[in-house]
DOMARNU-513693 format. One line per 10 residues: number of its first residue (from 1); their letters; for each residue x, z, y of C-alpha. Coordinates in nm, 4 decimals, padded with zeros to 6 digits. Each point is the difference from the previous one (the first is absolute). Example, Ala and Ser with C-alpha at 12.3 -4.5 7.8 and 13.67 -1.06 7.14 Angstrom:
BEGIN
1> as> 01.2300/00.7800/-00.4500 ~ 00.1370/-00.0660/00.3440 $
//
This chain:
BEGIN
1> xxxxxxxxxx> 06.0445/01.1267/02.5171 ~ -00.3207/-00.0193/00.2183 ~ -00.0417/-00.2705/00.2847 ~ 00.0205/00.2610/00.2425 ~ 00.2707/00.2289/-00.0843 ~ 00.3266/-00.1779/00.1163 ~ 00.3679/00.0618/-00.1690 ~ 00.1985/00.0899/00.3172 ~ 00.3214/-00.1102/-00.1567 ~ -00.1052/-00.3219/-00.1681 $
11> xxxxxxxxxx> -00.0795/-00.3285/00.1582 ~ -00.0210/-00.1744/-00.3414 ~ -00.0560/00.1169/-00.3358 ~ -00.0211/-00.2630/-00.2893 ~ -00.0877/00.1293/-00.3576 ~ -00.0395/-00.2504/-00.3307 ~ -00.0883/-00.2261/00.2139 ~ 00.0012/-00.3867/-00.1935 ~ -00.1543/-00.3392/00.0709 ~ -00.1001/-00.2400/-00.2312 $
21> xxxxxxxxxx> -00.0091/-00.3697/00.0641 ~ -00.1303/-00.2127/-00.2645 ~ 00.2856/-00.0667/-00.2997 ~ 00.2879/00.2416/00.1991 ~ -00.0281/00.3518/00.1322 ~ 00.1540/00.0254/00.3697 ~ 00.0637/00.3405/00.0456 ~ -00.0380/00.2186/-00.2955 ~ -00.0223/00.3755/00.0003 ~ 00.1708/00.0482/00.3306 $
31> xxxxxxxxxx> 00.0302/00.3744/00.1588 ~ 00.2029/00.0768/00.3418 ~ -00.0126/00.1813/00.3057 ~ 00.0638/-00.0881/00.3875 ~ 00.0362/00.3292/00.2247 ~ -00.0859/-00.0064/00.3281 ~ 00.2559/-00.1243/00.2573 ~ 00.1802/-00.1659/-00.2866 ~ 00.1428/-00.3642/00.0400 ~ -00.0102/-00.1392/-00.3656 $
41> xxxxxxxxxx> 00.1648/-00.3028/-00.1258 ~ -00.2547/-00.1858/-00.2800 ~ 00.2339/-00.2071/-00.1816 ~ -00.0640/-00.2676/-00.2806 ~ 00.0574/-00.3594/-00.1339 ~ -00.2338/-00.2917/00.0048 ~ -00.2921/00.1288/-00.2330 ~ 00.1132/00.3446/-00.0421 ~ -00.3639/00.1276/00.1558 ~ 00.1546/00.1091/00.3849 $
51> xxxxxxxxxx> -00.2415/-00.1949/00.1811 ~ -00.3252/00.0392/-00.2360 ~ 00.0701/00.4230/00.0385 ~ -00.0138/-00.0765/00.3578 ~ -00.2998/-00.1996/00.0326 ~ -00.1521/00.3157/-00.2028 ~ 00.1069/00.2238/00.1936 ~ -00.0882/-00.1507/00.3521 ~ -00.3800/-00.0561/-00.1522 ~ 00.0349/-00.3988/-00.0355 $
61> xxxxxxxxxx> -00.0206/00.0216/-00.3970 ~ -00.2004/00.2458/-00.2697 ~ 00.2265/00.1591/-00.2665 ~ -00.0458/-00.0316/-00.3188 ~ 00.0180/00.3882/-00.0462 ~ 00.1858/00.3315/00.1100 ~ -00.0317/00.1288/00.3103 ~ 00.1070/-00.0738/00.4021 ~ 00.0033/00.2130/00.2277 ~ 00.0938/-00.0156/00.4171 $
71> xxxxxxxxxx> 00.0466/00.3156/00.1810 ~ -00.2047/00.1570/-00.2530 ~ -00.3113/-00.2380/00.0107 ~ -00.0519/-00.2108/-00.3192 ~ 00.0875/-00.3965/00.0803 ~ -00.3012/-00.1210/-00.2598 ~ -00.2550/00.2553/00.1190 ~ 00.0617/00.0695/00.3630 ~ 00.1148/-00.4162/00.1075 ~ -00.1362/-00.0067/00.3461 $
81> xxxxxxxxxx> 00.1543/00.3387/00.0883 ~ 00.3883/-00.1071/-00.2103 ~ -00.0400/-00.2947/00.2147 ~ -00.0230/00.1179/00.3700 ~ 00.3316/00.2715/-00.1192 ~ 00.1783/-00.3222/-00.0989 ~ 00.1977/-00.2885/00.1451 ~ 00.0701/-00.2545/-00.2572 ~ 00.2560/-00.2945/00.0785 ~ -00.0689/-00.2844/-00.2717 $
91> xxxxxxxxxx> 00.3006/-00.2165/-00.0915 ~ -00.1560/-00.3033/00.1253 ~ -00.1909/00.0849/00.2916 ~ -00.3882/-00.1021/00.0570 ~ -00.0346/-00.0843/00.3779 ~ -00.2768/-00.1932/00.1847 ~ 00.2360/-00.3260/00.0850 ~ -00.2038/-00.0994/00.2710 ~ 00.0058/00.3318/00.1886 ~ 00.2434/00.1486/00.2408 $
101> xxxxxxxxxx> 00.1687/00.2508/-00.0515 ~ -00.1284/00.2449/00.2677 ~ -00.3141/-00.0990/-00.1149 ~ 00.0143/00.0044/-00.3283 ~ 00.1474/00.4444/-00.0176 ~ -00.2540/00.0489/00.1979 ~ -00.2880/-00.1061/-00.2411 ~ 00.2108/00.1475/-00.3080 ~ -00.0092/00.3113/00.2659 ~ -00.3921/00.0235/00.0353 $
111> xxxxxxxxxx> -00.0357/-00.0917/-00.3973 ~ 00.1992/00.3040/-00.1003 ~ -00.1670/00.2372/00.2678 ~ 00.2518/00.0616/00.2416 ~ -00.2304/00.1270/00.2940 ~ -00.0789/-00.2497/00.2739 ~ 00.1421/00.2323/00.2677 ~ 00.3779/-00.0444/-00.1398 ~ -00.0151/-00.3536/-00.1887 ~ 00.1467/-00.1826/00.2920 $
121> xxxxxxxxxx> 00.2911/00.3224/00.0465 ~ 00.0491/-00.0110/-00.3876 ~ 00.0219/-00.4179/-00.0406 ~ 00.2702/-00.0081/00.2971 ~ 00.1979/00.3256/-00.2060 ~ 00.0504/-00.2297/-00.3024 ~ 00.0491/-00.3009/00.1801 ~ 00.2675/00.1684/00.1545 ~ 00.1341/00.1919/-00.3165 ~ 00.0091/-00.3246/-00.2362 $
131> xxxxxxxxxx> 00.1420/-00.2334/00.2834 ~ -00.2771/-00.1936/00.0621 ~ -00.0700/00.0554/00.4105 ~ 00.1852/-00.3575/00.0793 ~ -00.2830/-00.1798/-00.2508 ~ -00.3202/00.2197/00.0422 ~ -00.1808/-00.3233/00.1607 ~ 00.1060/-00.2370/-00.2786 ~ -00.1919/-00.1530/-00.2549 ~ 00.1253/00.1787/-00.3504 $
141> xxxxxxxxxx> -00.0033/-00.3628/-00.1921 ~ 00.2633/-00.1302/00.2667 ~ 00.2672/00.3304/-00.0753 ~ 00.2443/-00.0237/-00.1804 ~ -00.0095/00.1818/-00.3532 ~ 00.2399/00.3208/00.0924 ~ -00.2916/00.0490/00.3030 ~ -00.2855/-00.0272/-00.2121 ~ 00.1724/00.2580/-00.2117 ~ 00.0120/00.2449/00.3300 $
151> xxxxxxxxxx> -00.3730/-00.0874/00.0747 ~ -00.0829/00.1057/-00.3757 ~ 00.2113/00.3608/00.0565 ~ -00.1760/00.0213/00.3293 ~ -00.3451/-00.0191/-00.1792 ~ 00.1665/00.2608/-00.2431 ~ 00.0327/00.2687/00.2751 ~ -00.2845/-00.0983/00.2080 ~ -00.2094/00.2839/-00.1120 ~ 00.3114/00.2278/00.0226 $
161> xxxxxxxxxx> -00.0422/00.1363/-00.4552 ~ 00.1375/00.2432/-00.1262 ~ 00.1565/-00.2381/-00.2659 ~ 00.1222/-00.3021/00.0341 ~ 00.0625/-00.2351/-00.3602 ~ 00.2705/-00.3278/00.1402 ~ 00.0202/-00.2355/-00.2694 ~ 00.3233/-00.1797/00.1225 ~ -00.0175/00.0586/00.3706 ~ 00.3133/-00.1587/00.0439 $
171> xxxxxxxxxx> -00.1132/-00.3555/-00.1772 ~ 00.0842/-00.3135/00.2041 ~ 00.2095/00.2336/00.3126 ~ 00.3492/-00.0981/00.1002 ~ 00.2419/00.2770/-00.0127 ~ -00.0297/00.1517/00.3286 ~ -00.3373/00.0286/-00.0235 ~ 00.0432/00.1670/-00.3447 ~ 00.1902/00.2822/00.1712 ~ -00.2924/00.0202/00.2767 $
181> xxxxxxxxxx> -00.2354/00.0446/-00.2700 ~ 00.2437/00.2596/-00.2152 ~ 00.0207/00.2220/00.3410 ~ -00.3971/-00.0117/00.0357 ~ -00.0631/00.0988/-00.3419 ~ 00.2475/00.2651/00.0603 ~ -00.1655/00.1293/00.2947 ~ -00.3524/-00.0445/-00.1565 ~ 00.1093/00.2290/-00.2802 ~ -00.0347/00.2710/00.3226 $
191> xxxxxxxxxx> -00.3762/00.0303/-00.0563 ~ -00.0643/-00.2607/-00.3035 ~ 00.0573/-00.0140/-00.3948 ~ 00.1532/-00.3109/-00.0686 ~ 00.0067/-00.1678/-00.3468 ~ 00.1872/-00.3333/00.0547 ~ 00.0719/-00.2770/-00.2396 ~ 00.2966/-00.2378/00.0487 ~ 00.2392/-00.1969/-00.1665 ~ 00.2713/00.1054/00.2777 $
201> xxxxxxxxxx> 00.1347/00.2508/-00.2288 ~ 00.2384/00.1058/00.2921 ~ -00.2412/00.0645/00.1993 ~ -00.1494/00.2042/-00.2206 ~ 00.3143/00.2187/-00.0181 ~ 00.0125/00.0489/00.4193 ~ -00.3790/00.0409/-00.0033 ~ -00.1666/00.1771/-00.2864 ~ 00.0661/00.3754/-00.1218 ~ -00.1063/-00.0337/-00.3527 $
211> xxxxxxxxxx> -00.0639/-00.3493/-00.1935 ~ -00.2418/-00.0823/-00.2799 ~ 00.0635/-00.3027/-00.2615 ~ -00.2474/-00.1354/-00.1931 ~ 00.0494/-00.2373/-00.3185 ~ -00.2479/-00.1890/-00.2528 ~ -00.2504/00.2255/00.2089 ~ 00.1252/00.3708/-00.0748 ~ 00.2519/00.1988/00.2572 ~ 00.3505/-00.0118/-00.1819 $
221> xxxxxxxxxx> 00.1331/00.2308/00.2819 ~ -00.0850/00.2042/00.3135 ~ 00.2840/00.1768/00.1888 ~ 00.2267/-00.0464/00.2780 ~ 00.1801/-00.2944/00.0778 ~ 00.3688/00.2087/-00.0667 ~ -00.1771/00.1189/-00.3350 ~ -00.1045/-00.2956/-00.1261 ~ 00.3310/-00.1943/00.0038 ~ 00.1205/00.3277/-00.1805 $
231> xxxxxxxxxx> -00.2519/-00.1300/-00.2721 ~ 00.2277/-00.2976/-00.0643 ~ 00.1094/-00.0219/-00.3255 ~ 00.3888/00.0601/-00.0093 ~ 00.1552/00.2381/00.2954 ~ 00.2110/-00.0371/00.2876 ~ 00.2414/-00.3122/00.0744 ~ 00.3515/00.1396/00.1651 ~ 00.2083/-00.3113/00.1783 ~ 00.3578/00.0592/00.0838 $
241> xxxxxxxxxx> 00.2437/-00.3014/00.1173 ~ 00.3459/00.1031/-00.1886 ~ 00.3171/-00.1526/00.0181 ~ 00.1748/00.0716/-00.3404 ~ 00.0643/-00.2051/-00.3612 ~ -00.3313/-00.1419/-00.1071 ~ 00.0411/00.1079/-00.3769 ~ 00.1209/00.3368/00.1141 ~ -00.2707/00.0813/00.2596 ~ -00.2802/-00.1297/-00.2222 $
251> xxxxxxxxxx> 00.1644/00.2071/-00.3037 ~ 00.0170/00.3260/00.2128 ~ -00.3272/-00.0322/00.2129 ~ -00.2201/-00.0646/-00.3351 ~ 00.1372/00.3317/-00.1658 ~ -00.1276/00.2155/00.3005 ~ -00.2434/00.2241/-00.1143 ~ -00.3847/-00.1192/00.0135 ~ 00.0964/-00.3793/00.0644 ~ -00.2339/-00.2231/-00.1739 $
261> xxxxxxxxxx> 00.1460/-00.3495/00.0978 ~ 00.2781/-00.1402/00.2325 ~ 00.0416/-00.3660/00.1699 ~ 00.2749/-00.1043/00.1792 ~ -00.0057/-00.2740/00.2433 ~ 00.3413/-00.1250/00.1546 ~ 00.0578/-00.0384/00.3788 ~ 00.3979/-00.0927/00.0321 ~ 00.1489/00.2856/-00.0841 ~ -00.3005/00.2158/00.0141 $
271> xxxxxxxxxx> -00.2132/00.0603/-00.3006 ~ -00.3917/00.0793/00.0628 ~ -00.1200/00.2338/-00.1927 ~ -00.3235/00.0978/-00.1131 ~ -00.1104/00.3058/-00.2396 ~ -00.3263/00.0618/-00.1142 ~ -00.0331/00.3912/-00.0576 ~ -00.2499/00.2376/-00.1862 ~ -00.2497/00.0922/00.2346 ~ 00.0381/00.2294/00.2950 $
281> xxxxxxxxxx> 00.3923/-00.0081/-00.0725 ~ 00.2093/-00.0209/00.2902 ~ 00.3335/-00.1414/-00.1149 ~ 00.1843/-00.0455/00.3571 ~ 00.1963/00.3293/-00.0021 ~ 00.1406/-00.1247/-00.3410 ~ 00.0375/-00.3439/00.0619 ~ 00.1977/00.0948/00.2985 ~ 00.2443/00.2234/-00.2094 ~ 00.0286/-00.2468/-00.2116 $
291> xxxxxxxxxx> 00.1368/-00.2172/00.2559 ~ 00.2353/00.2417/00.1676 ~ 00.1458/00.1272/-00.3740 ~ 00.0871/-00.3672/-00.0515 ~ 00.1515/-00.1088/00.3048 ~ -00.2956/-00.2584/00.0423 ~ -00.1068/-00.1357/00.3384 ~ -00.3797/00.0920/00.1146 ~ -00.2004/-00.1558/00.2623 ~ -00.3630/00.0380/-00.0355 $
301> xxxxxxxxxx> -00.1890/00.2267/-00.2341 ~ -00.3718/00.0676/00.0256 ~ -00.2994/00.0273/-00.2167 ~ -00.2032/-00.3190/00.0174 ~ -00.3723/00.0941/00.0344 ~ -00.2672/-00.1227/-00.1826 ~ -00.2520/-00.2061/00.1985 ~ -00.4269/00.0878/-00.0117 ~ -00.0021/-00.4159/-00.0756 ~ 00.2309/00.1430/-00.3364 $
311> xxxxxxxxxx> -00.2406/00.2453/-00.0909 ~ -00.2871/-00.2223/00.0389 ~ 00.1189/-00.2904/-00.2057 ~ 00.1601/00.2935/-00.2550 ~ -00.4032/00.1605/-00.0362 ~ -00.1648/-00.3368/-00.0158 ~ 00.1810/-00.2265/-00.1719 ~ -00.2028/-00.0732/-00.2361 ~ -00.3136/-00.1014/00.2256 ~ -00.0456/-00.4099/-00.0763 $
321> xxxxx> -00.2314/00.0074/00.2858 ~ -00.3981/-00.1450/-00.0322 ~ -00.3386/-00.0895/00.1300 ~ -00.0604/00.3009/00.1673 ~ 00.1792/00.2157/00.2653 $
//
């Protein structure tokens, strides 16, 4: 691909890409791709290589090898011009202390070439988007640390990219201001690709259409949130609150075709019952026969889904976490 022809339908396209570090490799042979308009979920452990792709890909570190590239121009080849398509939202945000905050997006404004004409119109958009109209005369050392993450998400969409790269946007916010920021990445997804790293694996659920995990620095998965708890190993969990003899229930319920396991749990006279099933089975029409045949009571009975926080610790169980991220 040349530096002028752009992919219409890609934002980001990642192919072997790897990074060395001296004694570990980071990221190693990595390949994915980010359409445009997509909202993607970059999920990993401590060390698993999330935050090192992302520094590569927002032109803050050289790769080892493969290739980068952002709406079709190449990330090692074509920096300054990856750079003004990009908005890139660093876990912990580098801010001028001693500026204000008015102040300050307006000389991250004139750095990344927003035209002089609209810097003033563009700085007061963002200010009002991230929240930060009541503080745009403070001094950014005396905020507290959810507002200096809104001034660094400010300086993200100053220049209004085409892509914006949040490496936990969310960091140091108190829960209302998490949903404020989950309903502007949602409405920045209008006319932005988003790739967004977090640790709020619920929020990834609400917010992202497809999710990417990455472990000891190589992509163990790439679907959609539903999908990937569907990777789980072992299938669907069925719960039904029973009232009938314990021996006779648990007897009965474990012969059903395509149970794996059965617990019971006793509530008074009420057993809890959970049965773990073959995959994609859906036991409740039989369970519920079951019931009725034996003159059992039934009060509840519903397939317990599996969680994206599941699936995560399921895929990367095995990461020990190290040095680098």
């Amino acid at each position: 691909m040349t530096d002028n022809v752009l992919d219409t339908g890609v934002m980001i396209a990642v192919r072997n890409l790897t990074k060395r570090f001296p004694g570990t490799v980071a990221v190693n042979d990595v390949s994915f791709d980010v359409g445009r308009g997509e909202i993607v979920g970059f999920l990993g452990p401590n060390g698993a290589g999330k935050t090192t792709t992302m520094r590569i890909l927002a032109g803050y570190l050289p790769a080892s090898g493969g290739q980068v590239t952002v709406a079709g121009r190449d990330v090692f080849r074509d920096s300054l011009e990856v750079r003004r398509r990009i908005g890139y939202l660093p876990e912990n945000v580098p801010l001028y202390a001693e500026m204000r905050v008015q102040e300050y997006l307006r000389f991250r404004a004139n750095l990344k070439g927003v035209p002089v004409k609209t810097v003033r119109r563009r700085v007061n958009e963002v200010m009002e988007m991230c929240g930060l109209l009541s503080v745009r005369t403070r001094i950014i050392g005396q905020l507290s640390k959810g507002y200096r993450q809104r001034v660094g998400l400010a300086d993200a969409l100053v220049h209004d990219p085409e892509l914006l790269i949040l490496d936990e946007p969310t960091i140091g916010l108190d829960p209302n201001q998490i949903r404020q920021v989950r309903e502007l990445i949602g409405e920045l997804a209008e006319k932005h690709t988003i790739l967004l790293s977090t640790h709020i694996l619920s929020e990834v659920e609400v917010t992202c259409r497809r999710v990417l995990i990455i472990e000891s620095g190589r992509i163990v998965a790439a679907d959609s949130p539903d999908n990937l708890r569907k990777l789980m190993k072992g299938g669907q969990q069925l719960v039904a609150d029973i009232r009938g003899p314990k021996s006779e229930v648990f007897q009965k319920l474990s012969a059903l075709p395509h149970v794996q396991e059965v617990t019971l749990s006793e509530h008074g006279e009420w057993l809890l019952c959970r049965l773990e099933c073959a995959r994609e089975m859906d036991l409740r029409s039989n369970v519920f026969e079951l019931v009725v045949r034996n003159g059992w009571g039934l009060r509840e009975l519903h397939i317990e889904h599996k969680t994206l926080e599941e699936a995560f610790v399921a895929l990367t169980r095995g990461q020990q976490g190290g040095a680098v991220r």
